[in-house]
TIMIKE-503708 format. One record per atom (N, C-alpha, C): x, y, z. Coordinates in steps of 0.05 Angstrom, whole numbers, padded with zeros to 5 digits, always signed. Layout:
<nodes>
XYZ/...
</nodes>
This chain:
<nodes>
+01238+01148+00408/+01216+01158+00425/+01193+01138+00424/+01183+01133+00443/+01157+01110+00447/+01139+01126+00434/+01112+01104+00410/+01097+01110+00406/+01072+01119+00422/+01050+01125+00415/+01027+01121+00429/+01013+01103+00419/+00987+01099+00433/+00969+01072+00421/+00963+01074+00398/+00958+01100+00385/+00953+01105+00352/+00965+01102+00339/+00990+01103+00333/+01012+01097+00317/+01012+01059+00319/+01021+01057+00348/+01022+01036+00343/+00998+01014+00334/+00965+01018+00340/+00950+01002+00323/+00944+01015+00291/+00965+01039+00283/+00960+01042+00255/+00983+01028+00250/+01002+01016+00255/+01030+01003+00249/+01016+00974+00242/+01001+00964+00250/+01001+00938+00252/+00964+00938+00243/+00961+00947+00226/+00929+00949+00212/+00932+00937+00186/+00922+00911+00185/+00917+00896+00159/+00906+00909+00139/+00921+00899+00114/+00916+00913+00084/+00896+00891+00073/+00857+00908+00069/+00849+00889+00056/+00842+00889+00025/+00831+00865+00017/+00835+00851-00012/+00823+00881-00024/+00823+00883-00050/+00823+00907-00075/+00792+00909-00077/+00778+00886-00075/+00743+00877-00075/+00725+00885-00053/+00736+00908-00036/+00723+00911-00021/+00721+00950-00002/+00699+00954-00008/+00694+00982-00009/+00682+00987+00019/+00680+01013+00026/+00659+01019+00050/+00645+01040+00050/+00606+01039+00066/+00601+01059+00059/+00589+01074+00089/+00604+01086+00095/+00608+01106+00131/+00582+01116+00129/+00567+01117+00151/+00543+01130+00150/+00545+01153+00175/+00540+01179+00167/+00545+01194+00177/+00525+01214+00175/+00499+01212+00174/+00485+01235+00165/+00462+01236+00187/+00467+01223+00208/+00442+01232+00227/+00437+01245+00242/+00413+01256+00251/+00406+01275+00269/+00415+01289+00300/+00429+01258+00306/+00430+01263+00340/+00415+01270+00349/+00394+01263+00350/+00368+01275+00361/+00367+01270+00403/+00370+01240+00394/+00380+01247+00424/+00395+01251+00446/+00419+01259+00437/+00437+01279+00443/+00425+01308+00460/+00401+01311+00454/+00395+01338+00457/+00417+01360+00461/+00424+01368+00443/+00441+01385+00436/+00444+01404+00419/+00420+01395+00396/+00414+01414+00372/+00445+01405+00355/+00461+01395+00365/+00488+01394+00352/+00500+01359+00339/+00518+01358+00317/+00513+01332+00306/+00535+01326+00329/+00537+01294+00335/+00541+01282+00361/+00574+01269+00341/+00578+01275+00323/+00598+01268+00312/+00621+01276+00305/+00619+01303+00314/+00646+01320+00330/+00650+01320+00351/+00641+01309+00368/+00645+01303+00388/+00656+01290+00403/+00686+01302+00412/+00704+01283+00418/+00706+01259+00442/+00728+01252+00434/+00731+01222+00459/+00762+01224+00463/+00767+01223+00482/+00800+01228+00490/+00813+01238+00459/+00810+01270+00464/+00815+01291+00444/+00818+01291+00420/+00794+01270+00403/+00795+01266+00381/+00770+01258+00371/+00752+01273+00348/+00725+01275+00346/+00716+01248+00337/+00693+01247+00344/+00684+01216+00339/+00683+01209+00318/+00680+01224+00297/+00683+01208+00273/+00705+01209+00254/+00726+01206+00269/+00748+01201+00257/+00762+01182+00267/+00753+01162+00287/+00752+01142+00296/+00750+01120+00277/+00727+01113+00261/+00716+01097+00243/+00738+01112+00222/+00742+01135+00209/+00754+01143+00181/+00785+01128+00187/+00795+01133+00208/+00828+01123+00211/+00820+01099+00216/+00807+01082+00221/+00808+01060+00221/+00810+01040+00184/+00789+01052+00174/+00782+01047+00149/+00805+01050+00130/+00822+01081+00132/+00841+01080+00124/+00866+01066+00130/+00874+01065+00155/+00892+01042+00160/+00885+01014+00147/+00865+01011+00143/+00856+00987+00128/+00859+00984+00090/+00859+01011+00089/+00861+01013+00057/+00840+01006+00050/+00821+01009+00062/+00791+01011+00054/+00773+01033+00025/+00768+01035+00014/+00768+01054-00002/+00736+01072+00011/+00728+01089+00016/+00713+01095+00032/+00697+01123+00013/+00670+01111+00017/+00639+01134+00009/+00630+01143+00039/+00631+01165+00058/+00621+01177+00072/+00590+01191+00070/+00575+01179+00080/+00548+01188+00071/+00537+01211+00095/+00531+01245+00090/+00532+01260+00107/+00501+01271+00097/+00494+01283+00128/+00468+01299+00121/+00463+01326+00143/+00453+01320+00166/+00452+01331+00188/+00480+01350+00191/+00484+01379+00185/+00503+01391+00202/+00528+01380+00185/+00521+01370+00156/+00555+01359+00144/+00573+01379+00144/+00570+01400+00145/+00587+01427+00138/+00614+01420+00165/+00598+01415+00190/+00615+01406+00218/+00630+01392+00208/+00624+01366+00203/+00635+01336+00203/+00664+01346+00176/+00645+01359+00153/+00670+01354+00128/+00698+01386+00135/+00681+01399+00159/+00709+01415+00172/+00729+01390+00182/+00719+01379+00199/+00736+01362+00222/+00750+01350+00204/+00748+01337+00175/+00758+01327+00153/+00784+01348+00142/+00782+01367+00140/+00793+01383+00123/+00817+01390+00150/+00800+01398+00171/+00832+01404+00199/+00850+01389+00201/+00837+01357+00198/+00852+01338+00194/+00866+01318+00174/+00868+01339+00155/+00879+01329+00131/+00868+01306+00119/+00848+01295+00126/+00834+01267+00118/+00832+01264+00091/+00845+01258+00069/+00832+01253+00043/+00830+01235+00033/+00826+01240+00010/+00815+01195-00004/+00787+01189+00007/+00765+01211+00008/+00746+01196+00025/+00724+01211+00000/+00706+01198-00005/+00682+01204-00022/+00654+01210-00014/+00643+01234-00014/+00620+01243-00008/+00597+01248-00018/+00576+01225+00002/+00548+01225-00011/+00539+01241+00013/+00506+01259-00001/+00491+01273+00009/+00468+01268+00013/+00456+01259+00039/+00425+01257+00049/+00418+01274+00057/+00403+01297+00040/+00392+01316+00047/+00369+01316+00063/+00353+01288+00063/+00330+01291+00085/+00333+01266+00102/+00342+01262+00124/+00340+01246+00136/+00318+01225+00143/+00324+01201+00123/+00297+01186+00134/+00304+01160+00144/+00332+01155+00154/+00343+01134+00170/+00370+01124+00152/+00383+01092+00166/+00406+01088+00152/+00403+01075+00130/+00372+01056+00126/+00365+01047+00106/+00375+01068+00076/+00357+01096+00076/+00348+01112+00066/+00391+01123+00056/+00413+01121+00085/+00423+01140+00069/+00439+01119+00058/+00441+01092+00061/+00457+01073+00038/+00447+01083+00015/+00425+01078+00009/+00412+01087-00016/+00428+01110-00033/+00421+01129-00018/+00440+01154-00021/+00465+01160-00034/+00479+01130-00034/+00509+01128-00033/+00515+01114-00054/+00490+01105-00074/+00483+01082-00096/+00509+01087-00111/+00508+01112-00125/+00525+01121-00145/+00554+01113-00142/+00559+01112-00117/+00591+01101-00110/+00595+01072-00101/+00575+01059-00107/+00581+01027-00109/+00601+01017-00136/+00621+01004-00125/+00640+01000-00145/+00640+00967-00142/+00655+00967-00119/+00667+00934-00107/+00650+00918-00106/+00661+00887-00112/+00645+00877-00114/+00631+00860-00082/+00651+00874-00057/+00630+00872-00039/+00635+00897-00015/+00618+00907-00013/+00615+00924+00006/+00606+00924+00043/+00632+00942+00051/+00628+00951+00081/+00606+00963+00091/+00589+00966+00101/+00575+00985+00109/+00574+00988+00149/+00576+01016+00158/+00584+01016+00180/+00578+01044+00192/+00568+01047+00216/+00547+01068+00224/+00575+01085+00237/+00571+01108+00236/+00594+01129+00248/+00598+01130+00270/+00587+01120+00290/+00582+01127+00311/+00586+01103+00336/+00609+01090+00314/+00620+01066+00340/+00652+01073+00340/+00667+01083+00354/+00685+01090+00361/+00706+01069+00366/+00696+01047+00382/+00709+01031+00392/+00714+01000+00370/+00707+01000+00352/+00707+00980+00331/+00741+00973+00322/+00746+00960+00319/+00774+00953+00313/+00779+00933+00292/+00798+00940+00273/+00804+00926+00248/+00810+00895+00246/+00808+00881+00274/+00811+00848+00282/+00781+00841+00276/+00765+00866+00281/+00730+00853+00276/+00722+00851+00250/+00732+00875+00231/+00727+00879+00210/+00740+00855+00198/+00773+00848+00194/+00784+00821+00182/+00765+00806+00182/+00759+00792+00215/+00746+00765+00220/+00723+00772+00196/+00702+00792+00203/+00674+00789+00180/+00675+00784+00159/+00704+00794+00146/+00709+00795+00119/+00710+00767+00107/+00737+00748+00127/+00741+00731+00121/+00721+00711+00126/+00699+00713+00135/+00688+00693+00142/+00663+00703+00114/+00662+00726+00116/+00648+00734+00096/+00646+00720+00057/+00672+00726+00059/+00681+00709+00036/+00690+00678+00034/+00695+00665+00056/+00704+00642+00061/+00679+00621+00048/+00658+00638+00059/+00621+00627+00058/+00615+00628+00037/+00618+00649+00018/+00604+00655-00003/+00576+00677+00003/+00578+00690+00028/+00553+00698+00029/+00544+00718+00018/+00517+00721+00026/+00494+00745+00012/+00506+00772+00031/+00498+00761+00049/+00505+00785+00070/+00510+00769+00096/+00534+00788+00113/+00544+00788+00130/+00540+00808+00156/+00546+00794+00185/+00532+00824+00201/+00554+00819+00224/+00554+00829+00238/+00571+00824+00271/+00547+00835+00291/+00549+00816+00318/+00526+00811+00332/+00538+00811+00354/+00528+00826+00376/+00535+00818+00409/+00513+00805+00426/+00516+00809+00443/+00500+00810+00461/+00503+00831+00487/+00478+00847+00490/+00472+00857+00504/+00456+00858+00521/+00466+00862+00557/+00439+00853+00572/+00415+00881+00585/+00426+00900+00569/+00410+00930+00571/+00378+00925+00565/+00356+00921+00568/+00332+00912+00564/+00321+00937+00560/+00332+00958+00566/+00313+00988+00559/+00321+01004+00538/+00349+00995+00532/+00359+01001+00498/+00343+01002+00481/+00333+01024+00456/+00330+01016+00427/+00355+01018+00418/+00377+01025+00420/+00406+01033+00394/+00400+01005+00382/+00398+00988+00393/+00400+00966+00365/+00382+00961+00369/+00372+00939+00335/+00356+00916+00332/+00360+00889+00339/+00337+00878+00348/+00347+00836+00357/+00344+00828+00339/+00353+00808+00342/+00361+00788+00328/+00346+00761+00343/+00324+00748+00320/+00318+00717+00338/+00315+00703+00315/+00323+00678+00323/+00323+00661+00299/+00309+00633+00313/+00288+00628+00291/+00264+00607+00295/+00270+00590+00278/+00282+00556+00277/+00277+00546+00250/+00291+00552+00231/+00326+00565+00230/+00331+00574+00213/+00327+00593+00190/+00304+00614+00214/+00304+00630+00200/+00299+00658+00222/+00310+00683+00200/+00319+00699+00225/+00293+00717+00226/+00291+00740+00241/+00277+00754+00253/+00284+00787+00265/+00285+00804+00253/+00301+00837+00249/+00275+00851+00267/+00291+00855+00301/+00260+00866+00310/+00267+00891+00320/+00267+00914+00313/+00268+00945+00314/+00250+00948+00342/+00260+00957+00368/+00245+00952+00387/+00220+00976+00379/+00234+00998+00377/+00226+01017+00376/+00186+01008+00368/+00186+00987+00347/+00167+00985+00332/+00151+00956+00340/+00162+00940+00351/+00144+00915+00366/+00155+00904+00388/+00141+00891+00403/+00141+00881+00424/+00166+00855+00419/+00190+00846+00443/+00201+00837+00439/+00197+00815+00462/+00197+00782+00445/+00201+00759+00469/+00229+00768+00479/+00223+00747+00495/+00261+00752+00510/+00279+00731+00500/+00255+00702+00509/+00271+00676+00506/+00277+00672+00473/+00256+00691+00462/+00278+00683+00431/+00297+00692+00425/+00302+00714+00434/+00325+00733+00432/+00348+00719+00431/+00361+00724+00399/+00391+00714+00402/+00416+00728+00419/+00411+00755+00399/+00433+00772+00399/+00419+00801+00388/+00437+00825+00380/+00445+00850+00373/+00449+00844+00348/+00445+00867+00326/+00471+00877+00301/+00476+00901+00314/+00491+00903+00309/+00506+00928+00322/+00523+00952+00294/+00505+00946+00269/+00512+00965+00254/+00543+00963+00242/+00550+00938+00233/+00567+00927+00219/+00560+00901+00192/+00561+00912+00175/+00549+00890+00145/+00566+00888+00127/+00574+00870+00113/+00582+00868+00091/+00573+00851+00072/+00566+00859+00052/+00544+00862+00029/+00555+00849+00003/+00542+00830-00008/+00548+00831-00044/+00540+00861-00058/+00552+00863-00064/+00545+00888-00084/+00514+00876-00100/+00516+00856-00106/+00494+00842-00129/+00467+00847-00108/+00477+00836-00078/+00460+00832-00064/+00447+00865-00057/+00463+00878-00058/+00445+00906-00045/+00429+00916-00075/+00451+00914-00092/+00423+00927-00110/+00400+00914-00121/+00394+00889-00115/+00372+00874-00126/+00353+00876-00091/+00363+00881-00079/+00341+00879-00048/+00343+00907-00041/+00363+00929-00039/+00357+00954-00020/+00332+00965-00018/+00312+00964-00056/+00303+00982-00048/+00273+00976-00042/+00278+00943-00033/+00248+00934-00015/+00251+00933+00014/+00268+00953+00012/+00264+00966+00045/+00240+00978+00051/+00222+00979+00067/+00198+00986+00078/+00200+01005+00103/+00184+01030+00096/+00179+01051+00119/+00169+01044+00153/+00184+01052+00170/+00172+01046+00186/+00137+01062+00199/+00123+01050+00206/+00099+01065+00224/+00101+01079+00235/+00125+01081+00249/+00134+01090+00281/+00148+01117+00272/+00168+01116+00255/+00189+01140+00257/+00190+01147+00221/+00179+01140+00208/+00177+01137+00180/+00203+01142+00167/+00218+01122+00175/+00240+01125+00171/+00253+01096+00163/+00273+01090+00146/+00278+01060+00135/+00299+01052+00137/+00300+01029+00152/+00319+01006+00175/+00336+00994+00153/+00370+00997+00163/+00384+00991+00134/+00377+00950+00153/+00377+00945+00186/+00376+00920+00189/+00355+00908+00171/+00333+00916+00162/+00315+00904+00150/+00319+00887+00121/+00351+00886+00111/+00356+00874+00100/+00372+00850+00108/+00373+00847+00132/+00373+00817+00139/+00350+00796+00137/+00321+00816+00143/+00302+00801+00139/+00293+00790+00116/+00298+00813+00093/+00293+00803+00072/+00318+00788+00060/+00339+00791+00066/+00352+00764+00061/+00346+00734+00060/+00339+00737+00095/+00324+00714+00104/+00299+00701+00088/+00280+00718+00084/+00257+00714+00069/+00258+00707+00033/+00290+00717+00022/+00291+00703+00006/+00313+00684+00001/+00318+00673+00021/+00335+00645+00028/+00365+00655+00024/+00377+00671+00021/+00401+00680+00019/+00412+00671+00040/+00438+00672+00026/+00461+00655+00050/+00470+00683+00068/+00469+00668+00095/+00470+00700+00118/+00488+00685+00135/+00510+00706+00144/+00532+00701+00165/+00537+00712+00184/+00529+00706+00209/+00547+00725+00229/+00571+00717+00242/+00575+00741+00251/+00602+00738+00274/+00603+00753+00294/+00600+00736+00315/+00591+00753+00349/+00621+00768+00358/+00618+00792+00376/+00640+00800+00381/+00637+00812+00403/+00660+00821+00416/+00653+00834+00451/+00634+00859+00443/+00614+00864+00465/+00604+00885+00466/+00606+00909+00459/+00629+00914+00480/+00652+00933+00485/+00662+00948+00462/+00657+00933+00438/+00673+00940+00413/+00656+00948+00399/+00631+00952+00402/+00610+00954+00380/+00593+00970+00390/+00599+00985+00415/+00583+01001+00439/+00580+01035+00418/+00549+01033+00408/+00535+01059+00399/+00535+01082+00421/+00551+01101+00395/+00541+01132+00422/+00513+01146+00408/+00491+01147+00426/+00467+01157+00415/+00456+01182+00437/+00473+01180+00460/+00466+01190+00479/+00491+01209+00501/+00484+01233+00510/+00511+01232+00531/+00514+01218+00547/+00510+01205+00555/+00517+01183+00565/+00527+01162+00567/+00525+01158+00544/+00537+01138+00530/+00559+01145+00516/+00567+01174+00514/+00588+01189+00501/+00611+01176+00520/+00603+01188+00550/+00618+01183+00579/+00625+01151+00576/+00605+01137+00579/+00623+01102+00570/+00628+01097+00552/+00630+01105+00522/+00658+01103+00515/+00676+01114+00515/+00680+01138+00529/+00700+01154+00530/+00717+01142+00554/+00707+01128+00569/+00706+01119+00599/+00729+01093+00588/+00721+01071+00569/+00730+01052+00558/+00750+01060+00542/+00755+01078+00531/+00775+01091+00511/+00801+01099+00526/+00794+01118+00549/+00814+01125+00573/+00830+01105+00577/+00816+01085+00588/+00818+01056+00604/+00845+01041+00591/+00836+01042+00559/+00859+01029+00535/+00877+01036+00536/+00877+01070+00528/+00898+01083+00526/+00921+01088+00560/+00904+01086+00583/+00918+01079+00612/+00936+01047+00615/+00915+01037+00610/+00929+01003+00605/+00952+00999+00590/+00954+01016+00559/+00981+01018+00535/+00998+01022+00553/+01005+01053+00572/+01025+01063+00587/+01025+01050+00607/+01015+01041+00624/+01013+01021+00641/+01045+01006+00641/+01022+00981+00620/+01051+00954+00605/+01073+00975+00598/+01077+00999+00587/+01099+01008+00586/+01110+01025+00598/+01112+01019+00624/+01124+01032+00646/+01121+01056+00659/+01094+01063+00660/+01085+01083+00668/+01070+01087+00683/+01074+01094+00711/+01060+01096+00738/+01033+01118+00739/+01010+01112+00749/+00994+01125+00750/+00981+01127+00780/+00980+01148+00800/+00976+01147+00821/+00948+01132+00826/+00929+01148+00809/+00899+01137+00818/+00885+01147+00779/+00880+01118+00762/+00880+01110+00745/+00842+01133+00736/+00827+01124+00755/+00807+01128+00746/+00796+01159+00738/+00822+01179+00746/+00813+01207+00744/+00832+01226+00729/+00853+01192+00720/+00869+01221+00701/+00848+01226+00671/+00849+01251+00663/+00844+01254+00623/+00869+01249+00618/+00867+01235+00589/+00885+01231+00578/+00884+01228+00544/+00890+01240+00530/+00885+01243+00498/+00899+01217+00480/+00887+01216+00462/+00896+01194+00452/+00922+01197+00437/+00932+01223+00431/+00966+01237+00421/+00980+01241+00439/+00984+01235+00473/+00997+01251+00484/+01020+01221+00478/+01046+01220+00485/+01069+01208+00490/+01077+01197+00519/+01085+01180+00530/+01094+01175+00558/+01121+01163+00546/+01133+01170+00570/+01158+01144+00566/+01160+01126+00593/+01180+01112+00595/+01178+01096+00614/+01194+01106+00644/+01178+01100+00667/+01183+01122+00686/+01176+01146+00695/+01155+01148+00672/+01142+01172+00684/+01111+01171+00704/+01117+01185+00722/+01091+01186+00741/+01071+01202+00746/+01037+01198+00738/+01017+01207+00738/+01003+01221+00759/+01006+01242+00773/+00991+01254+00795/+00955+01240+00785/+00946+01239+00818/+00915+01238+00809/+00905+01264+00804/+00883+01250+00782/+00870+01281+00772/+00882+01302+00754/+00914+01286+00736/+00924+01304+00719/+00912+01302+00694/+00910+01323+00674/+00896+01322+00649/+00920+01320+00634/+00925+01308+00608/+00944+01303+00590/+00936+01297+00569/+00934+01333+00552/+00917+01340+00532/+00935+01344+00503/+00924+01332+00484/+00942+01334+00461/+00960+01330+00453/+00972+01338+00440/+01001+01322+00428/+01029+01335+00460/+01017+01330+00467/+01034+01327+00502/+01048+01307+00499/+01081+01300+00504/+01102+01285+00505/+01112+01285+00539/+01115+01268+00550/+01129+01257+00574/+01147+01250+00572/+01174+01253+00582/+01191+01244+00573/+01205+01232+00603/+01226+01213+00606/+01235+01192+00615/+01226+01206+00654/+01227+01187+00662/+01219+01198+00701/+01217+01219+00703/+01200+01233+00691/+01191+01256+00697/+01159+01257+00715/+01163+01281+00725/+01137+01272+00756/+01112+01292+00745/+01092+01283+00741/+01059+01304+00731/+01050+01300+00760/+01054+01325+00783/+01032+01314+00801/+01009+01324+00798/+00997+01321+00816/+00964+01315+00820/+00950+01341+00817/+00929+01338+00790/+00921+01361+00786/+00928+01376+00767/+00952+01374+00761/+00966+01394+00731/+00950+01394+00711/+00955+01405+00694/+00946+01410+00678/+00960+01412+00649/+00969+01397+00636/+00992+01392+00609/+00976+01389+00580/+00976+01410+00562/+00970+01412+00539/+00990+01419+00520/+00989+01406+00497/+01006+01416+00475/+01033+01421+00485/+01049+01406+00490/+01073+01413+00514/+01091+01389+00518/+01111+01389+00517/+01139+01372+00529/+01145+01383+00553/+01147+01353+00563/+01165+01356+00593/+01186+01345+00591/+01211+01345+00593/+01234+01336+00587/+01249+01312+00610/+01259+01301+00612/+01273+01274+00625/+01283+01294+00657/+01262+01277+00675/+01261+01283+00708/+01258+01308+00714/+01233+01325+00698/+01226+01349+00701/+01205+01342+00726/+01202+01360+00744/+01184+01357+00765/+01156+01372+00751/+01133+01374+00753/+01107+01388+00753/+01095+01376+00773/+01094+01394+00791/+01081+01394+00812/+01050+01408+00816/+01042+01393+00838/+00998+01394+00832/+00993+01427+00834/+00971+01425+00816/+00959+01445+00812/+00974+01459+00792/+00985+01463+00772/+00995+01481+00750/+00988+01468+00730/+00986+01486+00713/+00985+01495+00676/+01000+01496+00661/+01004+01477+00647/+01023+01476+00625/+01013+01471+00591/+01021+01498+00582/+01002+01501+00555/+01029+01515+00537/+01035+01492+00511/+01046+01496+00489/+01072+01508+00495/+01084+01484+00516/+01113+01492+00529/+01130+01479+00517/+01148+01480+00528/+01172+01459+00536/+01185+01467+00561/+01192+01443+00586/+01200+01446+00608/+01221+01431+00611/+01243+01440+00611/+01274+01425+00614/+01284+01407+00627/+01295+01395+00619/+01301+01366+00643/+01314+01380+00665/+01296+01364+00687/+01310+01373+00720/+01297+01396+00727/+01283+01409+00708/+01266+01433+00723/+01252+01426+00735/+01238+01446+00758/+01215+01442+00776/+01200+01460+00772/+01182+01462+00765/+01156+01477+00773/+01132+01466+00792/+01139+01499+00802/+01120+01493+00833/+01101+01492+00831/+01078+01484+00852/+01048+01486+00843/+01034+01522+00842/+01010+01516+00832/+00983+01541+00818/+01012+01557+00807/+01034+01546+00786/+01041+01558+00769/+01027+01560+00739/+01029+01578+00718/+01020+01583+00698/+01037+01584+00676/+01045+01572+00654/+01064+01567+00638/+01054+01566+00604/+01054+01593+00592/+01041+01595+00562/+01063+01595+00546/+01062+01583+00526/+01085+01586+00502/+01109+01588+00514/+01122+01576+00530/+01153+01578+00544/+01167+01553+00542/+01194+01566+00532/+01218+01537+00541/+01223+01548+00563/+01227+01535+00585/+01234+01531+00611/+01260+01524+00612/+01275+01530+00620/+01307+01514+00613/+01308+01498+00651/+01330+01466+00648/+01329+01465+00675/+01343+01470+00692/+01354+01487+00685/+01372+01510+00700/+01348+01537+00707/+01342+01539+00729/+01326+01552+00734/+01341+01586+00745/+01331+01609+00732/+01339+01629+00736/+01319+01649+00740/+01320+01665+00769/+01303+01684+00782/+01304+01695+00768/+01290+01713+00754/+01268+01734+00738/+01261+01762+00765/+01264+01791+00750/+01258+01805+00762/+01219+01797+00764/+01195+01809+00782/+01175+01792+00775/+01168+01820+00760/+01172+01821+00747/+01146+01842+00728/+01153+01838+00704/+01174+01825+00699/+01183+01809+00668/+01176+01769+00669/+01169+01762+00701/+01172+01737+00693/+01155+01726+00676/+01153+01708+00660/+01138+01695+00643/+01115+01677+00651/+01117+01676+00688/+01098+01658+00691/+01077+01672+00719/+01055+01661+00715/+01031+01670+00725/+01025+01654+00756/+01029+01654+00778/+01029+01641+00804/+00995+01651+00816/+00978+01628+00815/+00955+01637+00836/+00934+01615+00817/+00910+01639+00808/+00885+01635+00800/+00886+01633+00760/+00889+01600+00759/+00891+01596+00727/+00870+01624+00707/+00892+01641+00688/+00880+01657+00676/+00884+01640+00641/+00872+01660+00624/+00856+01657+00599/+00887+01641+00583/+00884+01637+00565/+00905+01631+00552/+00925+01645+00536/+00945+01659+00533/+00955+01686+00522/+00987+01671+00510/+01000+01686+00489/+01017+01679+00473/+01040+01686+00486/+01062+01689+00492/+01081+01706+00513/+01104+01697+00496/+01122+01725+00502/+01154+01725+00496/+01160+01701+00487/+01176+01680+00464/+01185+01656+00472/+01205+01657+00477/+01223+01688+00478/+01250+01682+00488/+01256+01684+00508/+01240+01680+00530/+01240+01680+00568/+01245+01660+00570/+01262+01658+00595/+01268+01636+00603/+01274+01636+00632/+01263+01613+00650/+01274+01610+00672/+01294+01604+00680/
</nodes>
């Protein structure tokens, strides 16, 4: 059976060196989210955002301190539904920024160099993390960062980056006025740290005016200021793209789709009109199967060989079997539909094997619902069409 994109970028995720730890920062407010709700269950093609960064880390063999504050009760459920373990938990009970919750996380400094990495980049991939590492250690450095460039001018999610003279410059917009022409680049909330180096500098981190709150970037400056050897490594945007906003939820979720369309794509899988299917990051395709526009393809959903999703369906938790028709407009929830079956459209399909031998049903026993999609309900599983 063909993988999906997750399997296959956990198949092929580099194992790194024994000397190197991470510490997930996960404890903030979402404030602007306006939502009252932490922005970190919050999924992206059917999988909560912060388990994005955790499977990544673990495919890496990362050894990992999760630092939680805001609403952790949410976040360490999403942990527990999903069997996540091996992960170590620090508590920032008062939120006073990312500076504030490294700090937080002191007690679980082991390695002698540390990850540090904000929860809330989804799109980061284990080719960025290698490169930093290795370049990280190649150098000998103090500290290490990954940097883009961004041409958003009304952004705060990051801090700039300008470098005068060989020496750098950590400018929190939020808090001063920014030239343009010095402007290098972004951090985008990726570091890796001497251990030596964080505990002799973290804790001349300085409050800010503005939000009284303390900038973990502010230890590039003081790197800088005390001549420490500093490394970057620039990387696509795209990869390093902060969700702070709904909006920004939508482009990466937008970018995430895109990946996971492109995987089935190259492997043989037709999509009528690309930009409106949903599509989860567990469902299965095989090759030959064809995408109605506007079908959703929700959860551990399997496709199986030329089988037809038209336009509009609706497929959750469910197998379709080799040249099953689903035709637009129907519901398919926690089935299985037999090879060569057809189902017609505004059909309704709960908990059913469908066999593809299709057999008339008196209608007051049939198992399926024809019209106006109703609630979700558990039904007979020994009906069959």
């Amino acid at each position: 059976m063909k993988e999906n994109l997750q399997q296959v970028i956990k198949k092929g995720a580099s194992l790194m060196p024994k000397n190197l730890q991470a510490i997930l920062l996960a404890g903030g407010k979402s404030i602007r989210f306006n939502t009252e709700k932490t922005k970190l269950t919050e999924k992206i093609c059917g999988k909560e955002m912060i388990l994005y960064p955790l499977d990544l880390l673990q495919r890496m063999n990362i050894p990992t301190t999760m630092v939680v504050g805001f609403q952790k009760e949410k976040i360490l459920d999403v942990l527990t539904k999903h069997n996540i373990k091996n992960v170590d938990i620090a508590v920032q009970e008062e939120q006073l920024g990312t500076g504030h919750a490294v700090v937080m996380s002191r007690d679980h400094w082991e390695k002698e160099h540390i990850l540090i990495m904000n929860g809330d980049i989804p799109l980061m991939t284990a080719e960025v993390i290698q490169k930093l590492y290795n370049k990280h250690i190649k150098t000998d450095a103090d500290i290490s960062f990954a940097t883009a460039h961004s041409l958003d001018e009304t952004s705060d999610n990051y801090c700039r980056i300008v470098i005068n003279d060989n020496k750098i410059r950590v400018i929190e917009r939020r808090d001063e006025a920014l030239d343009r022409d010095a402007q290098c680049c972004v951090s985008v909330g990726v570091y890796i740290v001497k251990k030596s180096f964080l505990q002799t500098h973290i804790d001349k981190l300085t409050k800010s005016s503005l939000t009284q709150e303390y900038y973990l970037p502010e230890l590039i400056q003081i790197a800088s200021n005390h001549n420490c050897k500093i490394i970057t490594t620039p990387i696509a945007f795209d990869l390093a793209r902060a969700v702070n906003t709904l909006a920004e939820l939508w482009v990466v979720e937008h970018i995430k789709r895109s990946q996971l369309i492109s995987y089935w794509m190259n492997h043989g899988v037709r999509f009528a009109i690309s930009l409106n299917v949903m599509i989860d990051c567990d469902v299965i395709l095989e090759p030959g199967v064809y995408i109605g526009s506007g079908a959703h393809l929700l959860g551990k959903t399997i496709v199986k060989k030329n089988a037809n999703i038209g336009a509009f369906a609706y497929v959750k938790n469910s197998t379709i079997e080799e040249n099953a028709k689903i035709k637009s407009h129907t519901v398919i929830i926690n089935s299985t539909i037999g090879q060569d079956a057809i189902i017609n459209s505004f059909t309704q399909v709960n908990y059913q094997h469908v066999d593809g031998t299709l057999k008339k049903l008196p209608k007051k026993t049939s198992p399926l619902f024809t019209g106006a999609i109703k609630d979700e309900i558990e039904m007979d599983n020994s009906s069959h069409l």
